[in-house]
C-alpha positions as a Markdown table, in Angstrom:
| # | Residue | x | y | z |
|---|---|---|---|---|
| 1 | Unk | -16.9 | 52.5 | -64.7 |
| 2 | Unk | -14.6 | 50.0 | -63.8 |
| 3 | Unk | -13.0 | 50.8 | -59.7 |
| 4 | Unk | -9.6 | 49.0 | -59.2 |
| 5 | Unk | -9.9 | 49.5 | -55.6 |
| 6 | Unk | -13.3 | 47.8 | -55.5 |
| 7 | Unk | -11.8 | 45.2 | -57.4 |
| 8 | Unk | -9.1 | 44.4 | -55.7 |
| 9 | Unk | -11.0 | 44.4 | -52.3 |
| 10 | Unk | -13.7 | 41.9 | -54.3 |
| 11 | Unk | -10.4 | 39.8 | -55.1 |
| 12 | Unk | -9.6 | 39.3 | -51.4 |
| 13 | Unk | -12.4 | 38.2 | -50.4 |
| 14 | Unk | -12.8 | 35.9 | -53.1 |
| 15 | Unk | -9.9 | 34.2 | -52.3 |
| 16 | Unk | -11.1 | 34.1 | -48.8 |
| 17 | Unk | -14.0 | 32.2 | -49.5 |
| 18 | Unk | -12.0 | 29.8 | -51.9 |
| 19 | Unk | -9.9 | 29.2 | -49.1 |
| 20 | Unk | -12.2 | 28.1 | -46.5 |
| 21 | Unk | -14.3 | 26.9 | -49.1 |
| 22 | Unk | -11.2 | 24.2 | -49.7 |
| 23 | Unk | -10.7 | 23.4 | -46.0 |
| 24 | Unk | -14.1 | 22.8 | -45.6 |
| 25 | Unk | -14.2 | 20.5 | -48.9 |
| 26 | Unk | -11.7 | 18.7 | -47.6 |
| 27 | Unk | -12.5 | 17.8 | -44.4 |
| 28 | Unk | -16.0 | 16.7 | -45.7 |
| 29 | Unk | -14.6 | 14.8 | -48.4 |
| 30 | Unk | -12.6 | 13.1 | -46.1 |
| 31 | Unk | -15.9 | 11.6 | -44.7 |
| 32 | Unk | -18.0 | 11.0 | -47.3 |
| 33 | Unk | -15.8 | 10.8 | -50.4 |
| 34 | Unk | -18.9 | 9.5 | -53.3 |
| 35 | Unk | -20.6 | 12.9 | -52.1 |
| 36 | Unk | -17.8 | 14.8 | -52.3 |
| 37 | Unk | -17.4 | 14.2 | -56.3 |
| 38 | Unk | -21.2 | 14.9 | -57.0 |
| 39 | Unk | -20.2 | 18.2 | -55.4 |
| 40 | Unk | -17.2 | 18.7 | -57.2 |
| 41 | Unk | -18.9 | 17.8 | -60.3 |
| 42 | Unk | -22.4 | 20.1 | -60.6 |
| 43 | Unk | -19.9 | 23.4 | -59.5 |
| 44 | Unk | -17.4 | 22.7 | -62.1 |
| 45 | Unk | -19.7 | 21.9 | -64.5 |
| 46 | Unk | -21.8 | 25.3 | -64.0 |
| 47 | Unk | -17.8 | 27.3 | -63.6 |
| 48 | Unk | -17.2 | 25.5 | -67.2 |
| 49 | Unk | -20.5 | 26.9 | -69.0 |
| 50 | Unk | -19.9 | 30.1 | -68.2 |
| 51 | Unk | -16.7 | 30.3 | -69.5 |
| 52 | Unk | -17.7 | 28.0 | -73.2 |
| 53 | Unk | -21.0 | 30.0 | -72.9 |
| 54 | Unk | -18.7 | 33.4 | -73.4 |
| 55 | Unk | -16.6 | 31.9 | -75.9 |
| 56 | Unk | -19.5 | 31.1 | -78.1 |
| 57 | Unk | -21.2 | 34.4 | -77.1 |
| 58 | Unk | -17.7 | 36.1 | -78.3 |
| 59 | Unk | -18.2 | 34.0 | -81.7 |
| 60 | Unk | -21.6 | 35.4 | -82.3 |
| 61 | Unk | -20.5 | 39.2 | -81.6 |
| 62 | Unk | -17.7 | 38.4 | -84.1 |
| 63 | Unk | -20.2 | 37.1 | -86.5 |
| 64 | Unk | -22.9 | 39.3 | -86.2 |
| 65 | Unk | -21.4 | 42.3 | -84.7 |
| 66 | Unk | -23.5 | 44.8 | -82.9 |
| 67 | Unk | -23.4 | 47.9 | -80.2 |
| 68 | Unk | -24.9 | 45.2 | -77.4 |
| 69 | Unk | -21.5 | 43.1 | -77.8 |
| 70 | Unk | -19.0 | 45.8 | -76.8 |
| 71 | Unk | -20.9 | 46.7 | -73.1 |
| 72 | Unk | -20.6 | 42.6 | -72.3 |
| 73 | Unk | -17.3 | 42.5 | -74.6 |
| 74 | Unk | -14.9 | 42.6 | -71.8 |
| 75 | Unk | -16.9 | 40.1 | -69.2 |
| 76 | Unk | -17.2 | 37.5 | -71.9 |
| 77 | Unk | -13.2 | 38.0 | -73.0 |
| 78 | Unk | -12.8 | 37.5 | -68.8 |
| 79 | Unk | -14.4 | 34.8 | -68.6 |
| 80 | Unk | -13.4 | 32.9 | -71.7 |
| 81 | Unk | -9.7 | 33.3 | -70.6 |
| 82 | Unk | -10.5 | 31.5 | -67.3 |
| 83 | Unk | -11.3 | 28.7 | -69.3 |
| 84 | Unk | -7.5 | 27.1 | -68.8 |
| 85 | Unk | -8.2 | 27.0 | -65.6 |
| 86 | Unk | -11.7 | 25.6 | -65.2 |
| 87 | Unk | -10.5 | 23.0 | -67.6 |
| 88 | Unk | -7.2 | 22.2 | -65.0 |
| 89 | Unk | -10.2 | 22.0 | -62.2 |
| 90 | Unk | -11.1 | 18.9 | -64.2 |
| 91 | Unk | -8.4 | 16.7 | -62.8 |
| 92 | Unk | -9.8 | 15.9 | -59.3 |
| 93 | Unk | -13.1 | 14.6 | -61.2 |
| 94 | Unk | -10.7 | 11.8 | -63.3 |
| 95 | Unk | -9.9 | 10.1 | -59.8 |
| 96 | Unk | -13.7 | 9.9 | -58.9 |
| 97 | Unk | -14.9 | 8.2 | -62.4 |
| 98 | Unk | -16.2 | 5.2 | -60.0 |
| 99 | Unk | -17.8 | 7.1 | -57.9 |
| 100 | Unk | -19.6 | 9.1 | -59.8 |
| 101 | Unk | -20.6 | 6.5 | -62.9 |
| 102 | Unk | -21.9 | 3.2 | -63.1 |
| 103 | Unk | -20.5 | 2.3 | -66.2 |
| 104 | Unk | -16.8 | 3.1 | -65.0 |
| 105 | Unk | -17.5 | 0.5 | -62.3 |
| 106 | Unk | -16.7 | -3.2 | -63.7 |
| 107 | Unk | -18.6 | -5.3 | -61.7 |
| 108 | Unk | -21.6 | -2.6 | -62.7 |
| 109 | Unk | -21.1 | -3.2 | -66.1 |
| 110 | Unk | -21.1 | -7.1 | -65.7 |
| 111 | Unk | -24.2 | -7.2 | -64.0 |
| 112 | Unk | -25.7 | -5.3 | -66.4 |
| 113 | Unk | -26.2 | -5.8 | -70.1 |
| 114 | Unk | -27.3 | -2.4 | -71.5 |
| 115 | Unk | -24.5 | -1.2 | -70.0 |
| 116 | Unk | -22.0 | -3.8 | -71.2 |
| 117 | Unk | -23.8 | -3.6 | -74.9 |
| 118 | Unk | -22.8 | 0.6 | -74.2 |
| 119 | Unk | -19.0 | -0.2 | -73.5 |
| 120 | Unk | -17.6 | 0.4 | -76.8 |
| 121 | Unk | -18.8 | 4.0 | -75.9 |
| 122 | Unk | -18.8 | 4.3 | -72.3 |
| 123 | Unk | -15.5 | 3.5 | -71.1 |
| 124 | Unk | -12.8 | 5.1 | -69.4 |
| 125 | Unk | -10.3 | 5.2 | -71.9 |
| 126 | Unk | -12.1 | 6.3 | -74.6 |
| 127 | Unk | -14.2 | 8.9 | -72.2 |
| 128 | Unk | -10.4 | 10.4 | -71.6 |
| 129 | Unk | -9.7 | 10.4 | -75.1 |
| 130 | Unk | -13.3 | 12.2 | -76.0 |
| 131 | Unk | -12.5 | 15.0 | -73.3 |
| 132 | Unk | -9.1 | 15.3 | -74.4 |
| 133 | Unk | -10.4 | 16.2 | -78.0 |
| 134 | Unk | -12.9 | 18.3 | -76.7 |
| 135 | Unk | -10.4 | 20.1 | -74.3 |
| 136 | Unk | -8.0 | 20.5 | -77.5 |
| 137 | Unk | -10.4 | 22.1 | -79.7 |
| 138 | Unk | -12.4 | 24.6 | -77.1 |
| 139 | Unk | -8.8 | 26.1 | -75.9 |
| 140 | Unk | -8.0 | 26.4 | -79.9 |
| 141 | Unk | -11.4 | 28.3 | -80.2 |
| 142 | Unk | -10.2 | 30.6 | -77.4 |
| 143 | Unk | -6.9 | 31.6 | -78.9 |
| 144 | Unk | -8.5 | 31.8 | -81.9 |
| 145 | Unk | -10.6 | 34.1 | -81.6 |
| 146 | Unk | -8.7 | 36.1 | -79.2 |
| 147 | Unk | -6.0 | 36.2 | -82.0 |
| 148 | Unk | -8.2 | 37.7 | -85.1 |
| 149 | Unk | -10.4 | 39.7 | -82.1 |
| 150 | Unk | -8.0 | 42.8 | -83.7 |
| 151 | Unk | -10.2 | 42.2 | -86.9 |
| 152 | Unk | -13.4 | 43.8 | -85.6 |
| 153 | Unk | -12.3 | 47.0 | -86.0 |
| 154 | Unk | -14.4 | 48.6 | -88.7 |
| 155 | Unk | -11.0 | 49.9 | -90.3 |
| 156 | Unk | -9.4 | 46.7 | -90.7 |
| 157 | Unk | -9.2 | 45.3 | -94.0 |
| 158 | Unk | -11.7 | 43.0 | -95.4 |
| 159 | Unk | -10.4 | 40.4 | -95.8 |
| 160 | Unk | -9.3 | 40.0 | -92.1 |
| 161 | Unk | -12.7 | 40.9 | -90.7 |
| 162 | Unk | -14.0 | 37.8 | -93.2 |
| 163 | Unk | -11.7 | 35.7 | -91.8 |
| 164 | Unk | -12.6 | 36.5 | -88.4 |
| 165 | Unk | -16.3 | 35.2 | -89.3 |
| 166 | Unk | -15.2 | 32.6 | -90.6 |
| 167 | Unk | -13.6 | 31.8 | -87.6 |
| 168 | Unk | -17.0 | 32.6 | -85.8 |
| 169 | Unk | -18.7 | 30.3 | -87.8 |
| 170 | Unk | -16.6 | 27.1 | -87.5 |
| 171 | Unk | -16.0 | 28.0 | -83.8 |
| 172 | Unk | -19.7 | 27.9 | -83.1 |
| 173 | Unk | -20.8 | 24.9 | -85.5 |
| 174 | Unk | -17.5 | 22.9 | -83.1 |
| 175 | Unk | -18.9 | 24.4 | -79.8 |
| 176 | Unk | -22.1 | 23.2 | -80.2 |
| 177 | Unk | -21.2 | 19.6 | -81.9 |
| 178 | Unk | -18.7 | 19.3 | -78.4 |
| 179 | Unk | -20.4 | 20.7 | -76.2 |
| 180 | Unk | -23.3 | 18.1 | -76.9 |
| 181 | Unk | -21.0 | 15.2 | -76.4 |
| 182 | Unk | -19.3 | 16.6 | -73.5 |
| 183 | Unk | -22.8 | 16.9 | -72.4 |
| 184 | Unk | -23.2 | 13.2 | -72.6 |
| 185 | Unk | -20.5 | 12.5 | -71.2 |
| 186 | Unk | -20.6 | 14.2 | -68.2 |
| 187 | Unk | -24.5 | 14.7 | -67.0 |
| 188 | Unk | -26.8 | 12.8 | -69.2 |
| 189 | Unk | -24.0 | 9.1 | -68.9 |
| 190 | Unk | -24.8 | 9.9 | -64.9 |
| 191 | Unk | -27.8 | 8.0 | -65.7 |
| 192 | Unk | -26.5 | 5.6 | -68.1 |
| 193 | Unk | -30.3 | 4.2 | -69.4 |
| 194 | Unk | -31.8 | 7.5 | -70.4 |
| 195 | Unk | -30.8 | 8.9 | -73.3 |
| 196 | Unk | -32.4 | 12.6 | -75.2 |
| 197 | Unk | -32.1 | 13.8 | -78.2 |
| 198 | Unk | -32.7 | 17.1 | -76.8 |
| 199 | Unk | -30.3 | 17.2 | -74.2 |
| 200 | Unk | -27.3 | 18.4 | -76.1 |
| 201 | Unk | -29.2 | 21.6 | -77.3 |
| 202 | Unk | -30.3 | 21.9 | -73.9 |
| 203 | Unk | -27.1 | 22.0 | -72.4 |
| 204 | Unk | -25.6 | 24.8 | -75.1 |
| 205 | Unk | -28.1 | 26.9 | -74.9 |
| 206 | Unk | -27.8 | 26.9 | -70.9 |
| 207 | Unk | -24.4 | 27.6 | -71.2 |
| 208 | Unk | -24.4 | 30.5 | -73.6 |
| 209 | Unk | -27.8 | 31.8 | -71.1 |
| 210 | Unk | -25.1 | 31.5 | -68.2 |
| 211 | Unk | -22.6 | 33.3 | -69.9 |
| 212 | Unk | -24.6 | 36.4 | -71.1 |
| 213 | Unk | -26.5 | 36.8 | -67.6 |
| 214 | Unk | -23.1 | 36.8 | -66.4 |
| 215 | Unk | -21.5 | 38.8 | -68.8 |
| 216 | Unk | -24.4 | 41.2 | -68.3 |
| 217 | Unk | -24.6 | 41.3 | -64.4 |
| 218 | Unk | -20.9 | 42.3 | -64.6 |
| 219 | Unk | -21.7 | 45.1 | -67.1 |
| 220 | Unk | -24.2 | 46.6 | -65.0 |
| 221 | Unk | -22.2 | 46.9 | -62.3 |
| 222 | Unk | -19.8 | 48.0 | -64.0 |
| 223 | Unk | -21.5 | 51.0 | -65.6 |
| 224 | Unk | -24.7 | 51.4 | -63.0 |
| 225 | Unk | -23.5 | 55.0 | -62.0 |
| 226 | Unk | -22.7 | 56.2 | -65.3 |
| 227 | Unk | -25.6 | 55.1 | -66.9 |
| 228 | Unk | -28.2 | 55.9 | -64.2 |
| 229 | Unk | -29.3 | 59.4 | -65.8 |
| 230 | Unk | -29.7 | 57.3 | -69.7 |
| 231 | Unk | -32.4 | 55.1 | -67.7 |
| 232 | Unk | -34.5 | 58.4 | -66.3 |
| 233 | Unk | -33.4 | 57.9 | -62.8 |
| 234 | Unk | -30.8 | 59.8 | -60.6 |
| 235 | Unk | -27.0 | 59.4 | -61.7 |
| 236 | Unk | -25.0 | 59.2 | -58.8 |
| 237 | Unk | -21.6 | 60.2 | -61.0 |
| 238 | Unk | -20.8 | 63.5 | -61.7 |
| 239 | Unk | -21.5 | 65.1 | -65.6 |
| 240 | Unk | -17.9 | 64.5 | -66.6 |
| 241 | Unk | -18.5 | 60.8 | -66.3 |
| 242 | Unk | -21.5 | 60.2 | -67.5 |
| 243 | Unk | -21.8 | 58.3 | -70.8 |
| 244 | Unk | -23.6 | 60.5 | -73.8 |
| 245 | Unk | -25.6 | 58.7 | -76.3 |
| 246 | Unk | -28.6 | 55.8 | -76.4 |
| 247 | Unk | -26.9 | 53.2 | -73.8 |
| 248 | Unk | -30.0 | 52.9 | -71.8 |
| 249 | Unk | -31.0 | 51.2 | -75.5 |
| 250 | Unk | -27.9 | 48.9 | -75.4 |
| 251 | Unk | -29.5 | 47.5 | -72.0 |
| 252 | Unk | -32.5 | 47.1 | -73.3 |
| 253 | Unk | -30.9 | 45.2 | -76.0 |
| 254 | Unk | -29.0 | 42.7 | -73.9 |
| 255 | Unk | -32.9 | 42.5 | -71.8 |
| 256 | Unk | -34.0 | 41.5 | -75.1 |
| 257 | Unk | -31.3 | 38.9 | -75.7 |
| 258 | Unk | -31.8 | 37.7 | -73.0 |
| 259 | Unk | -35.2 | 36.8 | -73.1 |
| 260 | Unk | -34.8 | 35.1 | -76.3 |
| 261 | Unk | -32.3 | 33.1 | -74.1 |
| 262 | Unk | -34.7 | 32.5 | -71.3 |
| 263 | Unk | -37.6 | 31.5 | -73.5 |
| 264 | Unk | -35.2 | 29.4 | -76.0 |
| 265 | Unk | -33.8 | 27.3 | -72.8 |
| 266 | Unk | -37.5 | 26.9 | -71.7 |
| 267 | Unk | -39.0 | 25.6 | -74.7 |
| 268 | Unk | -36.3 | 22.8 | -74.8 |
| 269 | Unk | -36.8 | 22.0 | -71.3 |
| 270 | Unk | -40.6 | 21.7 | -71.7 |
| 271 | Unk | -40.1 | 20.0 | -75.0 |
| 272 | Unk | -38.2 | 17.1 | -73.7 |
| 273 | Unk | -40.2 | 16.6 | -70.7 |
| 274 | Unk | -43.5 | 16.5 | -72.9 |
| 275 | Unk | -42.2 | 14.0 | -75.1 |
| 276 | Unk | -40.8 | 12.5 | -72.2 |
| 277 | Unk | -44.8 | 12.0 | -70.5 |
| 278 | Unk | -46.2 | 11.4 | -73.4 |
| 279 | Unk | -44.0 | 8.4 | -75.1 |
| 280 | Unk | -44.1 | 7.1 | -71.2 |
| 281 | Unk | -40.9 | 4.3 | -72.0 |
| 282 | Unk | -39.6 | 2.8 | -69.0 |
| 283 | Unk | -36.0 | 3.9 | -70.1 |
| 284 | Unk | -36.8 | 7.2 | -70.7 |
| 285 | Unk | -38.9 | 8.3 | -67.3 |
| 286 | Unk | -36.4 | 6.6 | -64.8 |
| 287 | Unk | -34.4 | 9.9 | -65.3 |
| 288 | Unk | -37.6 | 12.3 | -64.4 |
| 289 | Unk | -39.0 | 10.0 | -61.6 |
| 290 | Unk | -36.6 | 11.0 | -58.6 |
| 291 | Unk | -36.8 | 14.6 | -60.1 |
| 292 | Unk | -40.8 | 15.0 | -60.2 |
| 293 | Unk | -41.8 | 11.9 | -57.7 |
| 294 | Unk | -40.3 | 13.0 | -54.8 |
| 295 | Unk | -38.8 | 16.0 | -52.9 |
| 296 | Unk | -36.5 | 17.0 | -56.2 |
| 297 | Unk | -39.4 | 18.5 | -57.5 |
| 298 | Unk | -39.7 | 21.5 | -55.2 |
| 299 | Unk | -36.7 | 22.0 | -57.0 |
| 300 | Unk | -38.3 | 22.0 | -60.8 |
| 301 | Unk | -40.9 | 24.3 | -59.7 |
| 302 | Unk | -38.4 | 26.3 | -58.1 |
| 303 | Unk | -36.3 | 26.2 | -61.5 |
| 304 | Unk | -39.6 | 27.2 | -63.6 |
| 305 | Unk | -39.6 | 30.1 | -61.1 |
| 306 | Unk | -36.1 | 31.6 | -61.2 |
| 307 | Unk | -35.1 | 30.3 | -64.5 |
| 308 | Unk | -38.4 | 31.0 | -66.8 |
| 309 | Unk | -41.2 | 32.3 | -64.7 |
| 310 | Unk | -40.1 | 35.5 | -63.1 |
| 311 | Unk | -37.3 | 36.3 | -65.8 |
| 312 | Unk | -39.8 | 36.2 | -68.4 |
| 313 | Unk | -42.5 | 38.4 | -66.9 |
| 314 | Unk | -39.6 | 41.3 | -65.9 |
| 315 | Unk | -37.7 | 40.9 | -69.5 |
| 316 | Unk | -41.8 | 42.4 | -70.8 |
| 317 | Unk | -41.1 | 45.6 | -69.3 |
| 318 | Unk | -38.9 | 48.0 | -71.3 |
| 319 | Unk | -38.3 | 50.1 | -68.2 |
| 320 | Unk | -36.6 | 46.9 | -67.0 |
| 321 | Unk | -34.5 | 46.4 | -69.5 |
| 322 | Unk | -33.6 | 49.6 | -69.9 |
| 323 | Unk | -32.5 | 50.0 | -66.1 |
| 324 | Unk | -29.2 | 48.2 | -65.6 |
| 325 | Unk | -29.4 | 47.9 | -62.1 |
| 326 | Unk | -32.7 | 46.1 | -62.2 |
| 327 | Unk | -31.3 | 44.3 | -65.9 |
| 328 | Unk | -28.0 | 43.7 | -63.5 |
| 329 | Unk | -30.0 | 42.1 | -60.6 |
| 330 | Unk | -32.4 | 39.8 | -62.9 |
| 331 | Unk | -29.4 | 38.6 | -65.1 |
| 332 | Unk | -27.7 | 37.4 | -61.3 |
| 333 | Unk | -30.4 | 36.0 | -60.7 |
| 334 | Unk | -30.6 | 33.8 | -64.3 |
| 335 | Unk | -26.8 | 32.9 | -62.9 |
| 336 | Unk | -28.0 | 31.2 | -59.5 |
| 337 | Unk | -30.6 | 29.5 | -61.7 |
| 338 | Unk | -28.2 | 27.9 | -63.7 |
| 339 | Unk | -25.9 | 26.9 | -60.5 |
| 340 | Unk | -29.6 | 25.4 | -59.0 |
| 341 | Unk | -30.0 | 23.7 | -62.8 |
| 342 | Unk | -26.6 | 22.5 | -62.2 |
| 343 | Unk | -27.3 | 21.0 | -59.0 |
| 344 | Unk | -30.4 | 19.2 | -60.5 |
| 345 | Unk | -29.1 | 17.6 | -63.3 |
| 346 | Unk | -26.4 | 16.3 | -61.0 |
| 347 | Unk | -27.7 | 15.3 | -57.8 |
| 348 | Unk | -30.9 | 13.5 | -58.1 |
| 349 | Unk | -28.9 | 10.6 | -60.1 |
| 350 | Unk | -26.7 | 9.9 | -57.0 |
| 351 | Unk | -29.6 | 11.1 | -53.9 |
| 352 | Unk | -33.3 | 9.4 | -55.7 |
| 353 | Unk | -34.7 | 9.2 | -52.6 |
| 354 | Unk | -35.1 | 12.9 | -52.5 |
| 355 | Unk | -33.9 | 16.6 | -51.8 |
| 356 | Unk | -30.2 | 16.7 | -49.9 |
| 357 | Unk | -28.2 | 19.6 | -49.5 |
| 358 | Unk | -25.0 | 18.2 | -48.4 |
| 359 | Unk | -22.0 | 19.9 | -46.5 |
| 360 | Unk | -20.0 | 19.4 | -49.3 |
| 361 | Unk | -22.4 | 21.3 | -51.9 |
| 362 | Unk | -22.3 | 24.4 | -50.1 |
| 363 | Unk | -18.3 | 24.0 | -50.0 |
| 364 | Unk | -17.3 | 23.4 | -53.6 |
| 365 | Unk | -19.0 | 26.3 | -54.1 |
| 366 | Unk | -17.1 | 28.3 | -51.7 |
| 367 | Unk | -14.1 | 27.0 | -53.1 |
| 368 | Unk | -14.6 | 26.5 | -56.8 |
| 369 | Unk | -16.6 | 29.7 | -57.3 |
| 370 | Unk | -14.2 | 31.6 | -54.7 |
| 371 | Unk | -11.6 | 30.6 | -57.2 |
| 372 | Unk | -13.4 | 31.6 | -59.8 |
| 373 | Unk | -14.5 | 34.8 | -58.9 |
| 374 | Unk | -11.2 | 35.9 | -57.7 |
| 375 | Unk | -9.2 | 34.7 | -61.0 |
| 376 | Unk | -11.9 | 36.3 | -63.1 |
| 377 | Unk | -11.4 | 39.6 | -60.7 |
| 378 | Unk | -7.7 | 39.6 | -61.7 |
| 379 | Unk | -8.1 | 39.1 | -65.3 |
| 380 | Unk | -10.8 | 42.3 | -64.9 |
| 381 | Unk | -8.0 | 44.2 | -63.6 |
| 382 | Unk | -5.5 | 43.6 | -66.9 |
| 383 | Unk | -8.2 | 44.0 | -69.2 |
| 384 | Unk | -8.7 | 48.0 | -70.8 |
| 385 | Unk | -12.1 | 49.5 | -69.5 |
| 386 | Unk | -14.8 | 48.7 | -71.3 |
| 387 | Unk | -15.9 | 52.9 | -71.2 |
| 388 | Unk | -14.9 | 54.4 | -74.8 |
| 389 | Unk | -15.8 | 50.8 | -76.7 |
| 390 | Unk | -19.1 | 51.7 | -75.0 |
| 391 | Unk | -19.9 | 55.0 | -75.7 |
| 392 | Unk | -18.5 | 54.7 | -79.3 |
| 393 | Unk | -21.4 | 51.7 | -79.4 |
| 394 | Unk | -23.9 | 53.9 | -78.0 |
| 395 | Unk | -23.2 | 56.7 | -80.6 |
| 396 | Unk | -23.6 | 54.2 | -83.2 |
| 397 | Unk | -27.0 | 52.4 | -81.9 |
């Protein structure tokens, strides 16, 4: 049950926190400018995958439909509609291209011949155009699908509801081809001499994790009173507003999803590293050594921890899932993995010599995610309760 009052108290101090975030951002970035960007960068990429991830999470509810899709329904819409905004966010990053890559340097480039023979690719007027494609196409995706969204209802007409999967389908075959280059672009050209095949999957499928821990974490708080008594513990909301029907089984389906997310983004991870070890090529290992060689790596293991290890051994339990304050608290969790995964991809490429935690880390994500949290808040507060699409989902699963 959504509370307005709690949201609009949760909006204040987001924008707070955003606030102070900023001042502190920029009086940091005044000092160390190269750092500043690196910061910038990891946060808005992790702001951006959750709101792609719930646009290709929305695609696959349209496509396959589904009682779990209407408890994370609203979250997802949320967050996809912030996408506008994180993609605005984008424009501090353009004025940092130097900073942050090697190849957008051109003395870099002349010194260097793979990265002259890569020009043709990595460049700054093509990289603009790239992003500007991709931009186009993921806000098209977004209108899109909020447009034909009126087609899910199971008394619309066929052939609307086939052209909304058809929408799904196209919108998830682009998501995943852009999202792959965007991925290139922005994380894996960092390090300009590694490449990975697997890195684009890699990237998607910790977006869409993202999205649905969040998307989750938001339902169960959401609905943690009224669903207390489906889960066999104490309700704390009176009779009247307690939901009838299996919804305790739509949490356990949204546990289950989200352990085919966790172990999905884990096999990739492990996959690329293994062939990574194992082929042993100069060009490919330089982007693992500062991550496994040196302090970064107390990092990895605490990424297996938080992002495989512990997920994976609570997602087992049934009683787990089906608990959404427990669900709630594990799918957070999976969230400040993928901010820490964030980090690491980012980071190490810029700070080899080992783990640092600079100033201006801790305040982008004051001020980006502040900003986030509190435009994501106010879009909440516009968007119908979630309530009667649930329990008509829980009388049907």
């Amino acid at each position: 049950m959504i509370r307005r009052n709690a949201l609009g108290r949760g909006e204040a101090a987001a924008w707070i926190v955003a606030a102070l975030g900023a001042l502190g951002f920029a009086v940091a970035a005044h000092a160390d400018r190269a750092t500043a960007f690196q910061s910038y960068l990891f946060v808005w990429w992790f702001l951006l995958g959750i709101s792609l991830g719930s646009i290709a999470m929305l695609a696959v509810h349209d496509l396959t439909g589904g009682g779990w899709g209407e408890v994370i329904r609203s979250a997802l819409d949320s967050a996809a509609r912030l996408l506008p905004l994180v993609l605005v966010l984008v424009v501090p990053l353009l004025f940092g291209l130097a900073d942050l890559y090697a190849w957008a340097r051109p003395d870099a480039v002349a010194a260097d011949p793979l990265l002259a023979a890569k020009r043709w690719y990595l460049r700054i007027d093509f990289f603009l155009v790239r992003n500007a494609v991709y931009f186009v196409v993921w806000l098209a995706l977004a209108y899109l699908l909020r447009k034909w969204a009126f087609a899910r209802d199971p008394q619309a007409p066929l052939p609307q509801r086939e052209r909304l999967r058809a929408i799904a389908a196209i919108a998830l075959l682009l998501y995943a081809a852009t999202v792959t280059f965007a991925g290139v672009d922005w994380i894996m050209s960092l390090s300009p001499r590694w490449f990975s095949t697997t890195f684009g999957f890699l990237v998607g499928i910790g977006q869409t994790l993202s999205a649905f821990a969040f998307a989750t974490a938001c339902a169960a708080w959401r609905l943690r009173e009224a669903v207390g008594s489906q889960a066999n513990l104490p309700s704390t909301a009176p009779e009247s507003a307690r939901l009838p029907g299996d919804v305790a089984g739509l949490f356990q389906d949204l546990g289950n999803l989200l352990l085919m997310f966790v172990m999905t983004w884990a096999y990739l991870a492990f996959t690329q590293y293994l062939i990574t070890w194992a082929e042993d090529l100069p060009n490919e290992i330089a982007w693992y050594l500062p991550r496994v060689d040196t302090s970064w790596h107390a990092v990895a293991l605490l990424l297996v921890a938080i992002h495989f290890g512990l997920p994976f051994l609570v997602l087992l339990s049934r009683r787990a899932k089906r608990v959404p304050r427990a669900l709630g608290a594990l799918a957070a969790l999976l969230v400040f993995a993928h901010l820490v995964d964030s980090f690491w991809l980012v980071a190490p490429a810029h700070r080899p010599a080992g783990f640092t935690l600079a100033w201006t880390d801790v305040a982008a994500i004051a001020a980006l995610g502040g900003l986030f949290a509190a435009a994501f808040l106010r879009v909440e507060r516009d968007i119908p309760a979630t309530r009667e699409s649930v329990q008509q989902a829980a009388h049907r699963g």
